[in-house]
C-alpha positions in Angstrom: 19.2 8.1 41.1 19.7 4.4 41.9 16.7 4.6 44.0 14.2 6.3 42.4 12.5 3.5 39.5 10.0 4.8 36.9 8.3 2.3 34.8 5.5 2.7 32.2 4.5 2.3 28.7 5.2 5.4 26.3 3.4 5.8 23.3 2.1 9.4 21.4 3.0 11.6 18.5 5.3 14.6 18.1 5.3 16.8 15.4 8.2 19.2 14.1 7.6 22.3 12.6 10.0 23.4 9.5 10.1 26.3 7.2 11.8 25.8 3.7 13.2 29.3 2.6 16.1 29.8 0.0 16.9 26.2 0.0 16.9 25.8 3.7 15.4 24.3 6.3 15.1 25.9 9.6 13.4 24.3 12.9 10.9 26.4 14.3 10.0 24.4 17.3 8.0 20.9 18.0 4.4 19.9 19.7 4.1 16.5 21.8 1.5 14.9 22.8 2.5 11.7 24.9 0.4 9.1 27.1 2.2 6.8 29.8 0.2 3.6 30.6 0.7 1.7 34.3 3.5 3.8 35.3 4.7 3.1 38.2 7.3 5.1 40.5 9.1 2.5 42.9 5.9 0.1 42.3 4.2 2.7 43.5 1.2 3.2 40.9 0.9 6.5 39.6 -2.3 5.7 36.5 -1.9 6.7 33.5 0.3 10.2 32.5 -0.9 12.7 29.7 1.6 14.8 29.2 1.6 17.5 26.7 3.8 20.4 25.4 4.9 22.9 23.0 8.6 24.2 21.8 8.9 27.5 19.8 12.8 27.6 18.8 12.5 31.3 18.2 11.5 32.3 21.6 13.8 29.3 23.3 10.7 28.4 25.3 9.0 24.9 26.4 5.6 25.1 27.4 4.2 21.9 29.0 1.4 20.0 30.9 1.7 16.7 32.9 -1.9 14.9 34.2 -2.2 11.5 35.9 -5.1 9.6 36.7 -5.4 6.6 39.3 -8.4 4.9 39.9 -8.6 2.3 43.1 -10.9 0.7 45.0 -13.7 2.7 42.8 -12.1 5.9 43.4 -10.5 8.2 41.0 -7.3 10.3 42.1 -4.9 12.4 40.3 -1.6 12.2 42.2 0.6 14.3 40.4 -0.5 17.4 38.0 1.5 20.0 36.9 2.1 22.8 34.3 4.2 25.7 33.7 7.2 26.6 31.2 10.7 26.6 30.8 12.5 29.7 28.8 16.1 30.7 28.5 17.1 28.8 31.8 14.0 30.3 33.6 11.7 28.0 35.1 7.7 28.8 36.1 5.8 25.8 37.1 2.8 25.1 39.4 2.7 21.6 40.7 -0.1 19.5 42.8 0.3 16.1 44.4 -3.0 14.4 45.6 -2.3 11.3 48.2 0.7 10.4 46.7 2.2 7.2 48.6 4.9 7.9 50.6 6.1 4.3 50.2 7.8 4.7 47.0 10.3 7.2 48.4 11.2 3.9 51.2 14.5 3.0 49.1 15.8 6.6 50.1 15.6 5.8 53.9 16.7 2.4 53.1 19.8 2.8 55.1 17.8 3.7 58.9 14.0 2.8 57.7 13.0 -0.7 56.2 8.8 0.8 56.8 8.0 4.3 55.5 4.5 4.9 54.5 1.7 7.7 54.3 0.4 10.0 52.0 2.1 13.3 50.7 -0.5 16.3 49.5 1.2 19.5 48.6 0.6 22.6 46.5 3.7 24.0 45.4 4.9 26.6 42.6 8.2 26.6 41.8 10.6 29.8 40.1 13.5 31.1 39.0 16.9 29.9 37.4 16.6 25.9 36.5 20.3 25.6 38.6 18.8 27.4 42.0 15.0 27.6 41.5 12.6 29.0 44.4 9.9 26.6 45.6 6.7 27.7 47.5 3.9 26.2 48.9 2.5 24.2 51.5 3.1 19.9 52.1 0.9 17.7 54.4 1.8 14.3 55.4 -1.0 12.0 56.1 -0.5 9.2 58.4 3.1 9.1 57.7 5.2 5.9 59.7 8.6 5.7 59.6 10.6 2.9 61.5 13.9 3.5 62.8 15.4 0.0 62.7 18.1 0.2 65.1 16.0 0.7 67.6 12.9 -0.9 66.7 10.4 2.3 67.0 8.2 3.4 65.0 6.9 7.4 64.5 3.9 8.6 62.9 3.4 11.7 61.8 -0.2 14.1 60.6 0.9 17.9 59.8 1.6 20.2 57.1 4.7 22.6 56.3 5.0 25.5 54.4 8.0 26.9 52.1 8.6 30.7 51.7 11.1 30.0 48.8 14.5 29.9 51.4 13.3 28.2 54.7 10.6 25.7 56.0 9.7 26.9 59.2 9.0 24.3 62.1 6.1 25.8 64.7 4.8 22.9 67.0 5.6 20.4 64.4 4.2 17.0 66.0 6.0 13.7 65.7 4.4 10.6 67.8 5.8 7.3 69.7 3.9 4.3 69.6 2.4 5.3 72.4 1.0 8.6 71.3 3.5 10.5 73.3 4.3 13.7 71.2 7.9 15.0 69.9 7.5 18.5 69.5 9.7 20.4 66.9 10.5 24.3 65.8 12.8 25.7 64.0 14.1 26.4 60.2 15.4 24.0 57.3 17.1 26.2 55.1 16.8 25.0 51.7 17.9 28.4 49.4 20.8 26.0 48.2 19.4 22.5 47.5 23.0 20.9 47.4 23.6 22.2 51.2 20.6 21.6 53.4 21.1 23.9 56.7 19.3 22.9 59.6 18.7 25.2 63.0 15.8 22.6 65.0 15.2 22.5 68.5 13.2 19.7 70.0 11.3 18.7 72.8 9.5 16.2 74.9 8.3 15.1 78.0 8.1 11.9 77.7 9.4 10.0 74.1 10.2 6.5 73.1 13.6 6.1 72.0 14.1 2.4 71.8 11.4 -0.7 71.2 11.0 -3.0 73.7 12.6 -5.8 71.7 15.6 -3.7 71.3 16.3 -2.6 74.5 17.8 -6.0 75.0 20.5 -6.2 72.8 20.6 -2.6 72.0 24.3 -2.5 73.4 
């Protein structure tokens, strides 16, 4: 994805392990042991990565760990961890995101948004076939802004969702103007086919701002 940048400096050791029998060689499976210096997704710092993991040929299976470690203004933060294994096309993972900045995802509402900031915490485990895996868990946004630049406003946004594997339910979901007037949202995102997002929301508000006050102007 043209949007999505990773940068970083890889350096480790892997190790291959090979059994000589009759005069042949065969690959058993392979250990790594890798360490990511200032990476970075999008400019957005993610510390350093430590990311570990095992592959046994016989059994077809990849066992792995992923750790990063971010230290800033004297605190330390891990924004992404995860580990889990991938065998015969089956994936079983547990993943956990810490305050990750929303900021680096900006170049993916590039095309309505030039502002979109916050922090993402989530717990999620994810399951199943590699081509149609099942995620769980629960997501908070933390101060989350988005601007919609065509009409100058500007929506912030402090709640969680949860995800049962097929749909994120909506229950009261909050969204706020500028002027703290609230957007109120229910419904489902169906997401059992991640290629074909389905979307049932109903939304509601007394009182929202839909257009800045410097684009009501020349809005037209």
């Amino acid at each position: 994805n043209n949007n999505l940048r990773l940068h970083g400096w890889l350096n480790g050791t892997g190790e291959a392990h090979l059994e000589s029998k009759d005069n042949k060689i065969t690959f058993l499976g392979a250990d790594l042991d890798l360490h990511i210096d200032s990476c970075a997704l999008n400019q957005q710092s993610l510390g350093e990565i430590d990311l570990t993991g095992a592959w046994s040929q016989a059994e077809n299976k990849l066992i792995a760990f992923v750790a990063s470690r971010l230290e800033q203004k004297g605190k330390v933060m891990h924004p992404i961890t995860a580990q889990g294994s991938l065998e015969q096309g089956e994936v079983a993972a547990d993943v956990k995101i810490d305050d990750f900045g929303l900021v680096a995802l900006e170049p993916l509402v590039h095309s309505f948004s030039s502002h979109f900031d916050g922090l993402l915490g989530a717990k999620l485990n994810i399951t199943g076939k590699t081509s149609k895996p099942s995620i769980t868990g629960k997501a908070q946004l933390k101060d989350c802004h988005l601007l919609v630049d065509r009409t100058g406003v500007e929506y912030t946004i402090n709640d969680s969702i949860a995800l049962n594997g097929k749909e994120i339910p909506y229950q009261d979901f909050k969204i706020f103007d500028p002027e703290k007037n609230s957007l109120i949202v229910d419904g489902i995102i169906d997401y059992s086919d991640l290629k074909l997002l389905k979307l049932n929301l109903d939304a509601s508000s007394p009182n929202i701002m839909l257009l800045g006050a410097k684009e009501r102007d020349d809005f037209y």
